[in-house]
C-alpha positions as CSV (number, residue, x, y, z in Angstrom):
1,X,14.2,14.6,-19.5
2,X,16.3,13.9,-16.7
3,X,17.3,10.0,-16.6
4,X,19.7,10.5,-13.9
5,X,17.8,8.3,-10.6
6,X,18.7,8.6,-6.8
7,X,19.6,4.5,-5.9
8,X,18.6,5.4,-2.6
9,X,15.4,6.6,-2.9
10,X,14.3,3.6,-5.0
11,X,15.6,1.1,-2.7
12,X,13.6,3.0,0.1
13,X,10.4,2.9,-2.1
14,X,10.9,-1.0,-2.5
15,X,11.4,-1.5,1.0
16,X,8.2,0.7,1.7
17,X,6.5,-1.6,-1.0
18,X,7.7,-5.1,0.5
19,X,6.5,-3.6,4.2
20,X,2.9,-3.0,2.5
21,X,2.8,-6.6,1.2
22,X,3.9,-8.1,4.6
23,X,1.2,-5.9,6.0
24,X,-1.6,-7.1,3.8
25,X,-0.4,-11.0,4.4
26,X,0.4,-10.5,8.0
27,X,-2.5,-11.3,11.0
28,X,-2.2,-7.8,12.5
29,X,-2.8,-8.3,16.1
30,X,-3.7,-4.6,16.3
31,X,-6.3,-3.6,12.9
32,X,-6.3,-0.1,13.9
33,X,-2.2,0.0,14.3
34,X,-2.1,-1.8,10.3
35,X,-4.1,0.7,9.1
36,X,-1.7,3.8,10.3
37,X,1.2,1.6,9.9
38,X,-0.2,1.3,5.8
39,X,-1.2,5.1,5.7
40,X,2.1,6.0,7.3
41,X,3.9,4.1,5.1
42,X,2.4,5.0,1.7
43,X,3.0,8.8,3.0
44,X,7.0,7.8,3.0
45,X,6.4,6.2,-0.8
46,X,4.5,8.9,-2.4
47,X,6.7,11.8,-0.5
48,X,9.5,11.8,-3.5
49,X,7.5,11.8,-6.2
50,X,5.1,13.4,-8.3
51,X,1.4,14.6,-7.5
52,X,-1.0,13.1,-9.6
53,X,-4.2,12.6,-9.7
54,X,-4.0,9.1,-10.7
55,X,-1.7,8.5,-7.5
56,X,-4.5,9.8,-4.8
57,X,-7.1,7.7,-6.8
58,X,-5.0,4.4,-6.5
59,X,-3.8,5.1,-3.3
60,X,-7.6,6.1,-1.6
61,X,-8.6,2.8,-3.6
62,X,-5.7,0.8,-1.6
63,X,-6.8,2.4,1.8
64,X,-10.4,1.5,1.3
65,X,-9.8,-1.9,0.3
66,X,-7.6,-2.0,3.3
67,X,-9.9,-0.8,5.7
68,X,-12.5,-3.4,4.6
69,X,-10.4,-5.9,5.1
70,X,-9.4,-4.6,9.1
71,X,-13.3,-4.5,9.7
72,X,-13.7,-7.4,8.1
73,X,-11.1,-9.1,10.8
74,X,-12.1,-7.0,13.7
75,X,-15.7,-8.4,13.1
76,X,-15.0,-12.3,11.3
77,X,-11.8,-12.9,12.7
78,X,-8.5,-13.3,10.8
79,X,-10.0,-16.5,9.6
80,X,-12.8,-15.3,7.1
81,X,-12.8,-17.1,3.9
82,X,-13.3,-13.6,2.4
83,X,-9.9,-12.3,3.4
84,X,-8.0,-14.3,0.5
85,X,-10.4,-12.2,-1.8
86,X,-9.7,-8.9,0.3
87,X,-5.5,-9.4,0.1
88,X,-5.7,-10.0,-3.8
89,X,-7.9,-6.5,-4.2
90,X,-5.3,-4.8,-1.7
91,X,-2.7,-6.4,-3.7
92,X,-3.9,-5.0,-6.5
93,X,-3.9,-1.5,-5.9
94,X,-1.3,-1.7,-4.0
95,X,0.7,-2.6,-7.4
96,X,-1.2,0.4,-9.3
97,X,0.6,2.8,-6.8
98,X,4.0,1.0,-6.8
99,X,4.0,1.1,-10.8
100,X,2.6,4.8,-10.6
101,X,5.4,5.9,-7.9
102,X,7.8,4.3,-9.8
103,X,6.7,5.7,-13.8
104,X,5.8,9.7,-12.0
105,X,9.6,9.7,-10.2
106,X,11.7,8.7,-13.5
């Protein structure tokens, strides 16, 4: 088992990770810019690692709950009670991916 780990790499993953969260918390002026900003960014996480099929599921489970919640402000406004509900589902998943990026590149 290799246990050696590129610094760099992992420091790029967090950042990716820290930009996702902002994004989720954020009032994107722009819902269709957040939602290739979030599918641009998860390509940069997931390009380092390992394919699995665990990965895609969590990450198409992240972009659907994201893309409910970018209709759901285009439509409601960024002030919809059912945003706070939204985030913690995106947050969620978005989690699932970290942890699986992180457990599929060591």
């Amino acid at each position: 088992m290799n246990m050696i780990v590129n610094i760099k790499s992992i420091d790029t993953r967090d950042s990716i990770f820290s930009r996702l969260d902002a994004l989720i918390a954020s009032r994107s002026p722009s819902p269709v810019a957040a939602r290739i900003e979030s599918r641009q960014l998860f390509s940069m996480a997931i390009a380092d690692g390992c394919q699995a099929d665990s990965l895609w599921g969590a990450v198409d489970a992240f972009h659907a709950h994201f893309d409910f919640m970018m209709q759901t402000i285009e439509i409601n406004g960024a002030d919809d009670p059912n945003l706070r509900i939204l985030r913690t589902k995106c947050r969620f998943y978005l989690e699932q991916v970290e942890a699986l990026c992180k457990s599929l590149s060591y």
